[in-house]
N, C-alpha and C positions, 0 to 999 in steps of 0.2 A: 254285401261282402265287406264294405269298408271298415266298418265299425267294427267286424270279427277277424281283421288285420292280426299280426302277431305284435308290431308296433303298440297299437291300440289295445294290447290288452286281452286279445284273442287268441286265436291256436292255429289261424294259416298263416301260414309259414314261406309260402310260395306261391303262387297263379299259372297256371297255363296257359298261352296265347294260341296256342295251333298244335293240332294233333297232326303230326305226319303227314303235315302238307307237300312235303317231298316228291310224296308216294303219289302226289294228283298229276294233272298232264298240266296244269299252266304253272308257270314260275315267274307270279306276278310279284315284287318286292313290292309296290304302291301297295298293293292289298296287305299285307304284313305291317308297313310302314303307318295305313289309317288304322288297323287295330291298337298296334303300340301306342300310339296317341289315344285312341280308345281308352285302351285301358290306363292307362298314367292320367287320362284325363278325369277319370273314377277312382282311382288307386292311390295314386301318388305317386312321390319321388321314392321313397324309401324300398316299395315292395319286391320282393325280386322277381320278374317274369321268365317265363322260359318256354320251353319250345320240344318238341319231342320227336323224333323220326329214326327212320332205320340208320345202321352202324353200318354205311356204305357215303360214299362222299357225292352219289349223283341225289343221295335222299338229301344228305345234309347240306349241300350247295341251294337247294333253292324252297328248304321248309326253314333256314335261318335267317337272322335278321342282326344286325346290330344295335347292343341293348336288349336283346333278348337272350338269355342263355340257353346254350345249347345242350341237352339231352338225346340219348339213344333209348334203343329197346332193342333186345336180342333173348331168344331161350337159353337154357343149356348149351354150351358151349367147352371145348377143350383146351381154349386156352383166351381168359377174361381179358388179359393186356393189349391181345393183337383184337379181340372186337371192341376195348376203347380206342382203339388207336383212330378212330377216326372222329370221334368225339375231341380228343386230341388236338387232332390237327384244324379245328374248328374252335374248340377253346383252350389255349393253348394256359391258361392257370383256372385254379378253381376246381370245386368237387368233381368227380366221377361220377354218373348217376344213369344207373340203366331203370327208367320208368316203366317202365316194362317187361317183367321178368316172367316169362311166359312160363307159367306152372304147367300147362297142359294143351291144347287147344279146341277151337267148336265141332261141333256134327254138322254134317248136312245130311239132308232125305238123299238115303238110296246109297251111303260110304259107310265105312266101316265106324265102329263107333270110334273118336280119339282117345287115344292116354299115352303119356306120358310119364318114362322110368321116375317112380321114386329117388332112387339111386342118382341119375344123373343131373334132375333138380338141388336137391340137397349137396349135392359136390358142387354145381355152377355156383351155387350162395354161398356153400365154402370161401369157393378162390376168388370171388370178390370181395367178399369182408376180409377177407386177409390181405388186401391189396388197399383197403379203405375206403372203396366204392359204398356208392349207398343205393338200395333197392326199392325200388315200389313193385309189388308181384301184381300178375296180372294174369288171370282173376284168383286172388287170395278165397275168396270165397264163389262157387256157382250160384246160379241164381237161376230163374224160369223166364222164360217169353211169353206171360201169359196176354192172352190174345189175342190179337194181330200183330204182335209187335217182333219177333223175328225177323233178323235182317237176312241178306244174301250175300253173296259174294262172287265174279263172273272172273272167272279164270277156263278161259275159250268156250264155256256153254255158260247158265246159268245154273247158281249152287245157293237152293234156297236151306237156312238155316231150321234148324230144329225146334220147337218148342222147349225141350232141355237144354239150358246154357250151365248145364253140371260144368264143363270144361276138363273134370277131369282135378276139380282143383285141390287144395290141399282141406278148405270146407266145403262140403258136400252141395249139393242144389237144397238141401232140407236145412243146411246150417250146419250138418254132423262133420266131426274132424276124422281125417284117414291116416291112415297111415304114413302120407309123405307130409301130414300135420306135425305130427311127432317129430319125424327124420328133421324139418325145419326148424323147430323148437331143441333140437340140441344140437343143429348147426350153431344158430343163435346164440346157445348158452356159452357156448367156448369165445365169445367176444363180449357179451354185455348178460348180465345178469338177469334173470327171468324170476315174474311173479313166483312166489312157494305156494306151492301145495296143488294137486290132481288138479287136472284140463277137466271142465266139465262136459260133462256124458253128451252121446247123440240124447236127440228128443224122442221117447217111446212113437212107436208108431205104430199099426192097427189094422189087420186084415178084415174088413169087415164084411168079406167075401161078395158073394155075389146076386146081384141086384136085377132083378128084371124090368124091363121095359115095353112099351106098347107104341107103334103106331101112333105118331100125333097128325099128321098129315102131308102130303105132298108141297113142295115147295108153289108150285106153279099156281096150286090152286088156294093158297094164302099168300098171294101177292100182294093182295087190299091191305093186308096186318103190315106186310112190311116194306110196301113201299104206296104211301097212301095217299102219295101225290100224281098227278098226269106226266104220262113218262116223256122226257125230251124227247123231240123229233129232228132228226137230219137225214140228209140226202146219204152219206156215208158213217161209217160208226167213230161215235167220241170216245175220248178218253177218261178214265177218270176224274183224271183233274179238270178237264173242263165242264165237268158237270158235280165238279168240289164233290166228289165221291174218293177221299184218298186212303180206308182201309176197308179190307173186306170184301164185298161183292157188289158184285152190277147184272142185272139181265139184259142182254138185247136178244130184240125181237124183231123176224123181219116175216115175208113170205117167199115160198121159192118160186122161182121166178119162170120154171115152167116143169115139165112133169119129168120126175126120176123112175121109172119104171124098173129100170136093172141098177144095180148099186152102181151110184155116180158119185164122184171124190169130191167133198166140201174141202177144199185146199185153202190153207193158212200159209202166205210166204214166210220165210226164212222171219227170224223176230218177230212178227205179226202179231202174236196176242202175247200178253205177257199178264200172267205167267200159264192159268189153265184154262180152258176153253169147256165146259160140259155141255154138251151139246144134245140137243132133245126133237123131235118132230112131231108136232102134235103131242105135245108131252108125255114123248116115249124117250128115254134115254137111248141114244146112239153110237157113243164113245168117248174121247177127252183130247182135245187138241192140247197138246203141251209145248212150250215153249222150249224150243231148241231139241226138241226128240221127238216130238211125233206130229205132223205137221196136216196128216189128212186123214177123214173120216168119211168111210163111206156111209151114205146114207140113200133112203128111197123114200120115194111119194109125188104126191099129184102137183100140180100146178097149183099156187095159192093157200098149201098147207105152212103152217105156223113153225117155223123155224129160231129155235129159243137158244142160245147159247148163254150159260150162268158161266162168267168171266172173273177168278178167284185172283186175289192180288198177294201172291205167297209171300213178301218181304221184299223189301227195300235195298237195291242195292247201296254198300255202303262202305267204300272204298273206292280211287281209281277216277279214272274217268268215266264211268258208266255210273254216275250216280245222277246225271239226268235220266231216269230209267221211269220213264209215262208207263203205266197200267191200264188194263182193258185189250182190245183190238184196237192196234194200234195202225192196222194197213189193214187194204179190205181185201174180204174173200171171195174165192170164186164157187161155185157150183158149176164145174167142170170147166167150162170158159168164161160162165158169165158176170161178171161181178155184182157180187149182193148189193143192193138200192133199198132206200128210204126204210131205216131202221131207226127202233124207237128204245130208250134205254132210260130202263126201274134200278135208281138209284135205291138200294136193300140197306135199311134201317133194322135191321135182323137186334143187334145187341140190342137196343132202345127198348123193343117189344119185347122181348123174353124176359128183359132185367124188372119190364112193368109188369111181370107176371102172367102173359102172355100163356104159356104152354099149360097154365093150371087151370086157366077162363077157358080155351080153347080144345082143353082135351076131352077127344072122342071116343079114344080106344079102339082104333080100325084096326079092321083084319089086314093082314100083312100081304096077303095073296093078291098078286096079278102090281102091285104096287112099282112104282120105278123111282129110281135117283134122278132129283136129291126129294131127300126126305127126312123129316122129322119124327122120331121117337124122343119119348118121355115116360119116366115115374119115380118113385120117390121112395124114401126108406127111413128109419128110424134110427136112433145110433141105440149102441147097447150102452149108456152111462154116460162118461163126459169126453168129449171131441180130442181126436187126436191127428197128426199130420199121420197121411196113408198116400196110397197109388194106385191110380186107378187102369186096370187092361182091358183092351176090348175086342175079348178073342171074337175072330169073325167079322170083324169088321171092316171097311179097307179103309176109306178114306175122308176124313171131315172134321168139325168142330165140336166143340163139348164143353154145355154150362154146367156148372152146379149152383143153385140158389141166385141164380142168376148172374151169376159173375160166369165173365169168358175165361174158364180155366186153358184154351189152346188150340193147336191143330193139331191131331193125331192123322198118321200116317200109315195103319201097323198094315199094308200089303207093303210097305217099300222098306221100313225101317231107317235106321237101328233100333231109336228109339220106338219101344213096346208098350210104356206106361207113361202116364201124366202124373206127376207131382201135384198133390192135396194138398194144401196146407190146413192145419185142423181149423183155425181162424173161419174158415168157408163154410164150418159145417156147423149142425145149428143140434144141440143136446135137449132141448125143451120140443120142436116143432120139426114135423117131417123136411127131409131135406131133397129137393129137386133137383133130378136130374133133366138135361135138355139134349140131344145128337143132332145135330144134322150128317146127317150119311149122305156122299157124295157120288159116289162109284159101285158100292154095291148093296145089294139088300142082304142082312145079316143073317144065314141060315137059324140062328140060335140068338133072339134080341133080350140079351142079357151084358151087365159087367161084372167085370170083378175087380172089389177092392184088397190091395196086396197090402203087407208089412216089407216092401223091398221094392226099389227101382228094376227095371229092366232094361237099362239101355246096348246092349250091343246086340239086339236080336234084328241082326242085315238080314233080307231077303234079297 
């Protein structure tokens, strides 16, 4: 970063030291105090450092530091002066500067989709540029989570995020400009002079309809493929992290520990797994332990039968004090009193094998009948000419992940919503050479195993 300084000849202009350290539970100045040296001790004297958190004086008494300058973030608001004012009274000369001008904000599984007025963004950026505040928006453009990489957010349960991080924003999750694009661009112009000549267009996009699929096989019975080492053994169950398994999937495997003849509750204490539990007997699917909502599964069978639970790591918390947040089962379960013993746990290298081509070596084309989750489908298609960015839905399906050409385009969710579609980028899809598709379905088997590729996003279809 040094050498692309503004000083030096380059185009930064400023460094961030701390995002909204406020907003955490400790208020360590020593940890502030070694970054500051940190950074000046890579940076220099001259650069200006700063600092960012919420326009309330509990965030900004302990994410500031001296020598660091201090910054806000606030959305839309009715009146710009009274949410500096505490920027203010922490930098009492110097810019205004809200780093965070919240154009819109994120989805979580199972809430309404967000947006945010056109009308009352474009007025917030008014009556700060007229005041001579300066903005960074936030997010100026959406973007995608593709593959495991959706965060969460815990405001009194767990709120895992979306694969669409559209936001709502004023450029689209595809890169296309909306309508509150525009409204900004002639906020704009009535303070500083803007580029001449037409905004360039959305990028064409391509329904390239719909695509069927086959049966590739059952999870449980391609374990060898993806997880090809001897699975750890403990007395009680690990965590991801201690078995450096930190995105994606785990299986543990136990036996029940004596016979369930009438449905008897496999109970997950309160937090216990985090975040989904899929649970199987004899590699029958049985139901979904969820974290923070649904805590018991009943199940039946003998003494000794295989007890498999696939353990999904939905996103990282990422705010707050619950960003020590372990994955996996994280407390152990009962089978109606008695606690599960001596389980063995298949760190799932799933991406690795698919991306090496995996579902094309491997494809059987089974009949779909009598099948359980999770489970894998696959097949492939041709484009009609040269690649374009599209969206892919997957009526009938509930819940899981989805490659194309081996890349992990996401998690789809469509029993829970909002989001209905997955963002294509054309970049993924291949004009010479069929292009594969990969599912894992989680929860249910798809009455109708086909997709469809749209010309348009779907995000607000809540169930």
């Amino acid at each position: 970063m040094e050498p692309r300084l503004y000083q030096n000849g380059g185009n930064i202009i400023s460094v961030q030291v701390e995002n909204e350290y406020g907003s955490y539970f400790a208020c360590d100045y020593d940890y502030l105090r070694n970054l500051y040296k940190l950074f000046r001790s890579f940076l220099g004297d001259q650069v200006v450092l700063f600092t960012t958190d919420g326009n309330s004086d509990k965030e900004l008494k302990c994410g500031t530091l001296q020598g660091l300058y201090a910054t806000v973030d606030f959305g839309p608001v009715s009146n710009v002066t009274q949410a500096f004012a505490a920027q203010r009274r922490f930098e009492a000369k110097g810019p205004l500067v809200n780093s965070e001008y919240y154009t819109g904000w994120l989805d979580y599984w199972g809430s309404n989709h967000s947006t945010s007025s056109t009308e009352k963004v474009a007025q917030g950026l008014y009556d700060m540029l007229k005041i001579g505040a300066n903005v960074n928006m936030y997010m100026f453009e959406g973007g995608t989570n593709f593959g495991y990489w959706s965060g969460a957010d815990y405001k009194n349960k767990y709120l895992p995020v979306t694969t669409s991080y559209d936001y709502d924003a004023p450029l689209s999750e595809a890169g296309d400009p909306t309508d509150k694009l525009f409204a900004i661009r002639t906020v704009i112009s009535k303070f500083r002079d803007i580029p001449y000549g037409p905004m360039p267009p959305a990028t064409p996009k391509y329904a390239y309809g719909f695509i069927p699929l086959k049966k590739t096989g059952e999870l449980l019975e391609l374990l060898d493929d993806f997880s090809p080492y001897p699975p750890v053994k403990a007395p009680y169950p690990l965590t991801f992290e201690e078995v450096k398994q930190y995105f994606g999937f785990m299986l543990y495997r136990t036996r029940l520990p004596k016979n369930a003849w009438n449905l008897t509750p496999l109970v997950c204490p309160p937090s216990g797994v985090h975040d989904l539990g899929y649970v199987l007997v004899n590699g029958v699917y049985q139901g979904t332990l969820e974290r923070d909502s649904n805590l018991v599964v009943n199940l039946m069978g003998n003494k000794g039968d295989q007890l498999d639970i696939l353990v999904e790591n939905m996103g990282r918390i990422d705010i707050g004090q619950d960003v020590h947040d372990f994955k996996g089962l994280v407390k152990n379960l009962t089978l109606d009193s008695d606690i599960l013993r001596d389980w063995e746990m298949y760190p799932l290298s799933i991406d690795a094998a698919i991306s090496a081509g995996w579902a094309e070596k491997w494809h059987q084309d089974k009949e779909a009948g009598d099948s359980t989750v999770p489970v894998f489908y696959s097949g492939s298609f041709l484009l009609p000419g040269i690649t374009r960015d599209t969206y892919i839905k997957l009526p009938g399906w509930s819940k899981g992940q989805l490659w194309i050409n081996g890349f992990n385009v996401g998690r789809y969710w469509s029993s829970r919503g909002p989001q209905k579609t997955l963002f294509v980028p054309g970049t993924l899809l291949n004009s010479s050479f069929p292009n594969n598709i990969t599912i894992l379905e989680l929860q249910g088997i798809p009455i109708a195993s086909y997709v469809l590729f749209l010309d348009r996003p779907i995000l607000n279809g809540t169930v």
